[in-house]
C-alpha positions as CSV (number, residue, x, y, z in Angstrom):
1,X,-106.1,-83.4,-111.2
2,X,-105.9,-86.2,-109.0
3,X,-105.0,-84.0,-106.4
4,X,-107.2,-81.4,-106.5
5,X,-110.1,-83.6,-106.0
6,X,-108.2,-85.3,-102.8
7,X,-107.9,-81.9,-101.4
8,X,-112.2,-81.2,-102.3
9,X,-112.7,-84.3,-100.7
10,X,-111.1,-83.3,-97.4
11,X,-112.7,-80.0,-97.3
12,X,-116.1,-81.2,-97.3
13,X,-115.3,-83.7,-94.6
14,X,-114.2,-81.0,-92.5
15,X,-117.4,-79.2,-93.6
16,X,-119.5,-81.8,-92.4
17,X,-117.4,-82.7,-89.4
18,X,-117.6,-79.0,-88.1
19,X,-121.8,-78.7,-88.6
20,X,-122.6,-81.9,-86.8
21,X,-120.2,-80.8,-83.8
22,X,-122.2,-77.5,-83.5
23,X,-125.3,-79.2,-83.2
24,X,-124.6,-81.5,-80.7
25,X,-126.9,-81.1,-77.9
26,X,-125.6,-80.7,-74.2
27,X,-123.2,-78.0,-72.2
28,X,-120.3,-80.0,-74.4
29,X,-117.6,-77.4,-75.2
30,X,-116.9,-78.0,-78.9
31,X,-114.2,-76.7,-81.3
32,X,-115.0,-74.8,-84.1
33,X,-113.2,-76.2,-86.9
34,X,-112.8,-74.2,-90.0
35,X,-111.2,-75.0,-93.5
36,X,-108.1,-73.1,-92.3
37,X,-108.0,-74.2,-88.7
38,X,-107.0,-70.5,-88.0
39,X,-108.7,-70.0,-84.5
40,X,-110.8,-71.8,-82.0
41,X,-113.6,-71.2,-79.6
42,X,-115.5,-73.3,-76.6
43,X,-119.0,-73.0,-78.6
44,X,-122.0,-74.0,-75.6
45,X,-125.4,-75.2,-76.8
46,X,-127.8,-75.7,-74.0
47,X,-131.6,-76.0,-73.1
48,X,-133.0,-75.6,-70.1
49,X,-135.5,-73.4,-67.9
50,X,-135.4,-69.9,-66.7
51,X,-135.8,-70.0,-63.5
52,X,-134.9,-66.6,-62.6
53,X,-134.4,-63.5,-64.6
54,X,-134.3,-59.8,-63.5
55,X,-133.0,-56.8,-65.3
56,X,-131.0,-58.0,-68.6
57,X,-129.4,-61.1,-66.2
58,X,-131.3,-64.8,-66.3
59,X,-130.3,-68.2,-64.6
60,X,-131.3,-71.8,-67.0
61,X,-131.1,-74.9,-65.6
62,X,-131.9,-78.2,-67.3
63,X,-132.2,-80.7,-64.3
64,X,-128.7,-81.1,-63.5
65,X,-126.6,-78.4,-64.6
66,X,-127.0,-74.0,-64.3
67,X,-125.6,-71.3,-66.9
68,X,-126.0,-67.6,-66.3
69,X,-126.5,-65.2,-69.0
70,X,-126.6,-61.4,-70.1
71,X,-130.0,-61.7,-71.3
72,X,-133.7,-61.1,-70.1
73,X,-135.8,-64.0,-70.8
74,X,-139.4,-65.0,-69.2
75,X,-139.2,-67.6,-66.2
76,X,-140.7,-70.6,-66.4
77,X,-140.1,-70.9,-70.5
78,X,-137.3,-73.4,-71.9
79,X,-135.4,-71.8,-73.9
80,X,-131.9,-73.0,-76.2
81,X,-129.2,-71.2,-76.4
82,X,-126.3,-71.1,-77.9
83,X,-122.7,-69.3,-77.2
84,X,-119.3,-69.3,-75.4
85,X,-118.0,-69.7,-72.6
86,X,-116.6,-67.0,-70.6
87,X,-116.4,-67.7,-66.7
88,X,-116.7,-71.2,-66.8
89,X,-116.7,-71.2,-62.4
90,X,-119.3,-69.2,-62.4
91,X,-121.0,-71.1,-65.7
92,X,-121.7,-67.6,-67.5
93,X,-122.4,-67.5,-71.0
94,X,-122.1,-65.5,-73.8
95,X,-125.1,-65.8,-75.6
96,X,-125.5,-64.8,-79.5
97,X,-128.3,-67.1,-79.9
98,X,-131.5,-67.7,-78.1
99,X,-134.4,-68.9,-78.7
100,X,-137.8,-70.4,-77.0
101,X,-138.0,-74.2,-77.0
102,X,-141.0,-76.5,-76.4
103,X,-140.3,-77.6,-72.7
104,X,-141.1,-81.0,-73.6
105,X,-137.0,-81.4,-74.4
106,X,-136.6,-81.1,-70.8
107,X,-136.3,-83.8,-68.2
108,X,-139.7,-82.5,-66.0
109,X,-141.3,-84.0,-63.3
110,X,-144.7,-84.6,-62.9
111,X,-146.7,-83.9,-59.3
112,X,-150.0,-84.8,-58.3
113,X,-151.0,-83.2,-55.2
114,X,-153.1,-80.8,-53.7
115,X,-152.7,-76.7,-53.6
116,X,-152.6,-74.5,-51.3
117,X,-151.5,-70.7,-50.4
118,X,-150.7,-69.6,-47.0
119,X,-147.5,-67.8,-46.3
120,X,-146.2,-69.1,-49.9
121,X,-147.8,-71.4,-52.4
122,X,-147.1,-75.3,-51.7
123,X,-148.5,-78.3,-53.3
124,X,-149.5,-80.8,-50.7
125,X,-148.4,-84.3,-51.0
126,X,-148.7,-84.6,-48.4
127,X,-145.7,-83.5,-47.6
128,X,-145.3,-79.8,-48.3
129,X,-143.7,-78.6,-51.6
130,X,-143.1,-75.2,-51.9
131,X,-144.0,-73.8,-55.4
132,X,-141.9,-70.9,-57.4
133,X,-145.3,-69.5,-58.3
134,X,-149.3,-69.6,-57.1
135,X,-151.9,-71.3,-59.5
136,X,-154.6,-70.0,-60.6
137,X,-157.3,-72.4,-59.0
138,X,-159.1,-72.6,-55.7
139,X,-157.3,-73.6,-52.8
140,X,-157.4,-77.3,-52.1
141,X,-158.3,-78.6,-55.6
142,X,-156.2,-81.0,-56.8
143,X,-153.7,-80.4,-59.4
144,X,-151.1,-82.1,-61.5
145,X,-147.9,-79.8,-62.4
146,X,-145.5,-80.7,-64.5
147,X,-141.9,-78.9,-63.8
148,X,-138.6,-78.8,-62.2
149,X,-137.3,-79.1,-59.0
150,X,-134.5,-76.4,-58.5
151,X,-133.2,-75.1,-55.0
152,X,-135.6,-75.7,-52.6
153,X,-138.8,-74.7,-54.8
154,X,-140.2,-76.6,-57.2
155,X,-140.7,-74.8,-60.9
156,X,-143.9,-74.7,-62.7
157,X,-144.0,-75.3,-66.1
158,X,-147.4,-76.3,-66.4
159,X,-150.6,-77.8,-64.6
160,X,-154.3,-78.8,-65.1
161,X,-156.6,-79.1,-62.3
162,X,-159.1,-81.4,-61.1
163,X,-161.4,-81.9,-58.4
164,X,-161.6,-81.2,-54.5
165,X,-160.8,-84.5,-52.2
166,X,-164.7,-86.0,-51.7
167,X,-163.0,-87.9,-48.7
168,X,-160.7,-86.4,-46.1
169,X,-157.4,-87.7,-45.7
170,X,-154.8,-87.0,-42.8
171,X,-152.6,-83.9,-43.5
172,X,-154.4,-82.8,-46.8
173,X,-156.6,-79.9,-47.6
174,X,-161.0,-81.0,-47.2
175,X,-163.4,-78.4,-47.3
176,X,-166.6,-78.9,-45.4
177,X,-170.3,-77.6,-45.4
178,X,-172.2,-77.6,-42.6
179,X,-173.6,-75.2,-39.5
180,X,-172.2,-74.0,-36.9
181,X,-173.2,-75.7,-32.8
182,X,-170.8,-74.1,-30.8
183,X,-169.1,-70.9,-31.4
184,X,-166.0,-72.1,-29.0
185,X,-162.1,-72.2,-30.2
186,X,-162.5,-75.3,-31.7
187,X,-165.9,-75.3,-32.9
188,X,-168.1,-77.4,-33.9
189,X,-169.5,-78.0,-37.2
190,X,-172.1,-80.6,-38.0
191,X,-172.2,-81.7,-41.8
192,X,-175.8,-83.0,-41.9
193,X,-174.2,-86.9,-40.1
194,X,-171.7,-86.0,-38.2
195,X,-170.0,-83.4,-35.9
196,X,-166.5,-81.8,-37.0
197,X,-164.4,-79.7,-34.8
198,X,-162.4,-76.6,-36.2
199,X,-159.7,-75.0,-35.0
200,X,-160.1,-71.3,-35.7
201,X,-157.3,-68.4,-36.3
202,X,-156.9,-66.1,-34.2
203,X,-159.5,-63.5,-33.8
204,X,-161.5,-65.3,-36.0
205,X,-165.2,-66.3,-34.7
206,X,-168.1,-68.3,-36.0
207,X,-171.4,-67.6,-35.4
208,X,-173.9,-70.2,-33.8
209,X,-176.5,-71.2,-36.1
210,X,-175.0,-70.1,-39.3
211,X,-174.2,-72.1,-42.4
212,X,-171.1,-72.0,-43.3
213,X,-168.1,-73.2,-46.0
214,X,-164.8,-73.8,-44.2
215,X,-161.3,-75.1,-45.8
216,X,-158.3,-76.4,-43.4
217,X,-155.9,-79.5,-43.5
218,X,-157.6,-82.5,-42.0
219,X,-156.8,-84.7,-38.9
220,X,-158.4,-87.8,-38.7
221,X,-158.3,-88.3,-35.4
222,X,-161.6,-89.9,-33.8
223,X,-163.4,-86.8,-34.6
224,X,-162.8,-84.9,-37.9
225,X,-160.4,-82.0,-37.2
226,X,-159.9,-79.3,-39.5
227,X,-156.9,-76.8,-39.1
228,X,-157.8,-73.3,-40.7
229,X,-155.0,-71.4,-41.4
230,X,-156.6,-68.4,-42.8
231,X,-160.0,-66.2,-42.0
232,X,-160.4,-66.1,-45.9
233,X,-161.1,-69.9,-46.0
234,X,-164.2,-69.9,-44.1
235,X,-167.5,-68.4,-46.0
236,X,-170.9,-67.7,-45.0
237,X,-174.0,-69.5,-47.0
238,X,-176.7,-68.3,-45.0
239,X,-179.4,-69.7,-42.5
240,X,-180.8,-73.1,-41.6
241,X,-183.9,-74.4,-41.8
242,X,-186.7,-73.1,-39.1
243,X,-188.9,-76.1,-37.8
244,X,-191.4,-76.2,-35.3
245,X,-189.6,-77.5,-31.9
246,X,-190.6,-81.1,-32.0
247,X,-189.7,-82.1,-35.8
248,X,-186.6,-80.2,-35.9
249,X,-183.5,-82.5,-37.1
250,X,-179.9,-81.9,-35.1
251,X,-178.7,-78.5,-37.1
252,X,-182.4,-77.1,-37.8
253,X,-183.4,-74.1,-36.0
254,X,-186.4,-74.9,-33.6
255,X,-189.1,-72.6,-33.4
256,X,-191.5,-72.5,-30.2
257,X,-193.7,-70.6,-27.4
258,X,-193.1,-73.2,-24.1
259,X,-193.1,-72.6,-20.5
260,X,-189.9,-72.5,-18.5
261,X,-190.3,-75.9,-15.7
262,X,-186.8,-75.6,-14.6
263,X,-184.5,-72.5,-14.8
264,X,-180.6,-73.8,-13.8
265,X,-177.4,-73.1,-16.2
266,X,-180.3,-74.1,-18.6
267,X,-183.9,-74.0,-19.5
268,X,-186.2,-77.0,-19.1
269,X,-189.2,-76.5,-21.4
270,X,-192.8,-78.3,-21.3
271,X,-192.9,-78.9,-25.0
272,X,-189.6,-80.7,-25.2
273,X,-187.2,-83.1,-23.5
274,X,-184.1,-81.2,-24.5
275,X,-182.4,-78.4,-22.5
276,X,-182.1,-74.6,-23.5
277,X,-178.9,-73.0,-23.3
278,X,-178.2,-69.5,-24.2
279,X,-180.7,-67.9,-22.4
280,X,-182.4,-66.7,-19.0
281,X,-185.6,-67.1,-17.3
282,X,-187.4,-67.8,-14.7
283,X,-189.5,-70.9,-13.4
284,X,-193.0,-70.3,-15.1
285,X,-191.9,-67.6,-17.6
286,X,-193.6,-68.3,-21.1
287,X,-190.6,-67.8,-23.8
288,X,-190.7,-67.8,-27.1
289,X,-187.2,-68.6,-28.8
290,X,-185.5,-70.0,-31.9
291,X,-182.4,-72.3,-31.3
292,X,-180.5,-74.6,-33.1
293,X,-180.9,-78.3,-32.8
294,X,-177.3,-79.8,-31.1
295,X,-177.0,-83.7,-30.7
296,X,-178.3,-83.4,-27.0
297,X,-179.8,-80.3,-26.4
298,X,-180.7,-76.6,-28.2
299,X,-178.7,-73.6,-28.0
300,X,-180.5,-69.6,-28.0
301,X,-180.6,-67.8,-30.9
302,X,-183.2,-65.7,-30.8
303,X,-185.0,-66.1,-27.0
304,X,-187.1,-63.6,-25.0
305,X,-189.8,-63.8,-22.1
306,X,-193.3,-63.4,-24.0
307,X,-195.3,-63.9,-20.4
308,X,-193.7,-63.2,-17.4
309,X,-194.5,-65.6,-14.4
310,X,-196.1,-62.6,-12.3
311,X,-198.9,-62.4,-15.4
312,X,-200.0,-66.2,-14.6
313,X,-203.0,-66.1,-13.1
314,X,-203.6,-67.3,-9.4
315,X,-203.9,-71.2,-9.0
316,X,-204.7,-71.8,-5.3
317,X,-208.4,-72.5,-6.0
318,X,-207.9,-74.4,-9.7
319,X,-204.9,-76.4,-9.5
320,X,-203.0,-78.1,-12.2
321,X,-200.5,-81.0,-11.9
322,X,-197.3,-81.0,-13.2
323,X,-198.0,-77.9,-14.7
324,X,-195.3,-74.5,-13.5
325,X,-198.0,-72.3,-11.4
326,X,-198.5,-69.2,-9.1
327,X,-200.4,-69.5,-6.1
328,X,-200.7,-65.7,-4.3
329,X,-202.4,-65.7,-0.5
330,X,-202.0,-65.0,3.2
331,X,-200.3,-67.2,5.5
332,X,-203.0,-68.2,8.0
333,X,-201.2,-70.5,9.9
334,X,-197.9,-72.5,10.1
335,X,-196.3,-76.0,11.8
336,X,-193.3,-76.4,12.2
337,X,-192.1,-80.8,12.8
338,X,-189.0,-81.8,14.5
339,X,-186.7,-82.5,11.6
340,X,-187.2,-78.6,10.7
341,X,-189.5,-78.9,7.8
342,X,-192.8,-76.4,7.9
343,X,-196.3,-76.4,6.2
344,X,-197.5,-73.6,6.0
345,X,-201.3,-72.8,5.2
346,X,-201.7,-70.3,2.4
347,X,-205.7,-68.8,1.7
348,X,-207.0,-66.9,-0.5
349,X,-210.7,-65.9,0.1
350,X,-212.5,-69.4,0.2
351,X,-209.7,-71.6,-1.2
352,X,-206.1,-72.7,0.3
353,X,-203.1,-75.1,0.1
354,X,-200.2,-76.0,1.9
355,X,-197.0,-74.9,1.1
356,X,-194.3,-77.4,1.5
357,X,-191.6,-75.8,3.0
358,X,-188.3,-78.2,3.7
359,X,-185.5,-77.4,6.1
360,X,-183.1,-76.7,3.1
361,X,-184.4,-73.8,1.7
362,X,-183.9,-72.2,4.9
363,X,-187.5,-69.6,4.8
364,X,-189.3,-68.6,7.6
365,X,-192.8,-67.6,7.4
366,X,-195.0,-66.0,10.0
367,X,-199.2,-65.8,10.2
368,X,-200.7,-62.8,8.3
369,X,-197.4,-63.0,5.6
370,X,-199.0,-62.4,2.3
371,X,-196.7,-64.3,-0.3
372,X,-196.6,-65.2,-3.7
373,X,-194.8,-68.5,-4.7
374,X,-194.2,-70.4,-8.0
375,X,-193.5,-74.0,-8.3
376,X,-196.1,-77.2,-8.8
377,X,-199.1,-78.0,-7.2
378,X,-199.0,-82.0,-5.3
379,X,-200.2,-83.4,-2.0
380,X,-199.6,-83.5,1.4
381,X,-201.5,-86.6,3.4
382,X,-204.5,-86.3,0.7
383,X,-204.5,-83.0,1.0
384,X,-203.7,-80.3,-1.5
385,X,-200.1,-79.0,-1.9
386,X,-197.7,-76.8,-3.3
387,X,-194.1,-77.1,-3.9
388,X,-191.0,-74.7,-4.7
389,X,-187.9,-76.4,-5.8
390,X,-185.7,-73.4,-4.2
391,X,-186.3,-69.8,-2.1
392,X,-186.0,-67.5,-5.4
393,X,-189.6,-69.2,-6.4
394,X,-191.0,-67.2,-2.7
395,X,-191.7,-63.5,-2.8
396,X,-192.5,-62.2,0.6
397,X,-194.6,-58.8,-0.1
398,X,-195.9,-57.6,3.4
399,X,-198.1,-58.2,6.7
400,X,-201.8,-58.0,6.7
């Protein structure tokens, strides 16, 4: 009797013995022990994250060590599984249990960074970590993922997303919003305080005077510079403001009707101190135009010639100073001084002036030359004047 309960007593501490070894958690190899002790097996528990599957084939890997089994699971899930060992160089198992585990029993990593998707999908740390998978959120928001780093990818288990970066910092994604003041590779952006430059891709163009919504990866160098990598991350949001020239603010479109007072590689205007560029004319011409405010200056948008400079009306017998005028006559005579430069008297009906004519615009003129000039009206010794600052302002026409 004695014996028999010596002999229970071992048996359920073999029992025992053999259920705590098979729940031991780890890629231990464990002996099954059984009442008899007839065979053994290497018995494998492990958990860990599919990070590859295809086909009835999938790869686990916990944070430090890989097995390979014959079964098709879902990547990015933990899973446990249990089984034996059968090509231990190659760490495959035979699986005859699995089952879907909270990931939380895994050693993750947690990344807080910023995403973005160009040739692959990286979080930006700045430093770039490439990502198994692409999130589903804008790029350049910030994110925090939680996963594992396996190969050179890092595995997504999970993430939640915040906000974009309100400040730009060197190396990481910034999204701007401003209009566009120069079309160039870079261009320029201004944000409503301060210019930006952006370096497009290629055959990419902005548009001058357009609002736009642009994404890159900041430089902070003395002006904001922002990389785009893709056409995709730049948006159009429409039109600026239209102001009447003289109250416009830098990145408002200035509307106007102003007479051309010098015509160069750009426009001097009577009703402003800035410079046109963007567009043609001629000394006198009357344009109307809509341009976009720069720092310094305005740029064409919409420009055209509404009164030619032929249209103004003669000015020989009612001048106007410092006013861009046409006078329209007969040369009746002309002197000619030592250092080369000529007046010559132009008169029409009862009314005349002398046209200054310096050696460096290198005309001629003769009597009885009917001309038609455009430039300002001045004096010469008290006596009224007219001046052209170059030859195109001097039509010849014929002889009398």
């Amino acid at each position: 009797m004695v014996k028999l309960k010596k002999l229970e007593i071992v048996f359920i501490t073999l029992s025992f013995l053999s259920l705590a070894l098979l729940h031991y958690i780890g890629t231990e190899k464990i002996t099954a022990i059984t009442p008899n002790e007839v065979e053994k097996e290497d018995i494998v528990q492990f958990i860990g994250l599919c990070v590859y599957s295809k086909g009835s084939f999938s790869v686990l890997y916990n944070g430090t060590e890989t097995i390979r089994i014959h079964k098709n699971l879902e990547p990015n899930k933990a899973y446990k599984v249990m089984g034996k060992t059968i090509d231990s160089s190659k760490n495959i198992i035979d699986a005859f249990e699995v089952m879907e585990v909270s990931p939380e029993l895994l050693p993750l990593e947690t990344l807080n960074g910023t995403f973005w998707k160009g040739s692959a999908c990286y979080l930006l740390l700045p430093m770039k970590i490439k990502l198994n998978k692409c999130l589903n959120v804008p790029k350049g928001r910030v994110v925090k993922v939680d996963g594992l780093f396996y190969g050179k990818k890092f595995y997504v288990v999970r993430y939640t997303q915040e906000g974009f970066l309100k400040r730009p910092k060197n190396n990481m994604p910034f999204t701007i919003k401003g209009v566009v003041l120069d079309d160039r590779n870079p261009s320029t952006i201004w944000n409503g305080s301060e210019e930006i430059r952006v370096y497009l891709p290629y055959k990419t163009e902005l548009k001058i005077g357009d609002v736009v919504e642009i994404t890159g990866i900041a430089k902070l160098y003395s002006t904001l510079t922002l990389y785009v990598e893709d056409s995709s991350d730049i948006k159009f949001l429409g039109k600026p403001n239209i102001t009447e020239i003289g109250r416009e603010n830098i990145g408002d479109i200035a509307y106007g009707m102003c007479q051309v007072t010098k015509s160069a590689r750009y426009l001097k205007l009577n009703c402003t101190p800035l410079k046109l560029y963007g567009f043609s004319a001629k000394l006198g011409d009357i344009i109307e135009f809509k341009a976009i405010r720069r720092k310094n200056s305005l740029y064409c948008i919409d420009c055209r010639v509404k009164i030619p400079r032929e249209k103004l009306s003669n000015s020989i017998c009612q001048p106007l100073p410092n006013i861009p005028s046409k006078i329209h006559g007969r040369v009746s005579w002309i002197k000619t001084y030592a250092n080369g430069f000529s007046i010559a008297n132009i008169t029409n009906e009862s009314c005349w002036v002398l046209l200054k004519l310096p050696k460096s615009l290198g005309v001629s003129l003769h009597e009885n030359l009917t001309i038609t000039a455009f430039g300002f009206h001045s004096t010469y010794r008290g006596m009224p004047a007219f001046e052209i600052p170059s030859r195109d302002e001097l039509c010849l026409e014929k002889y009398s």
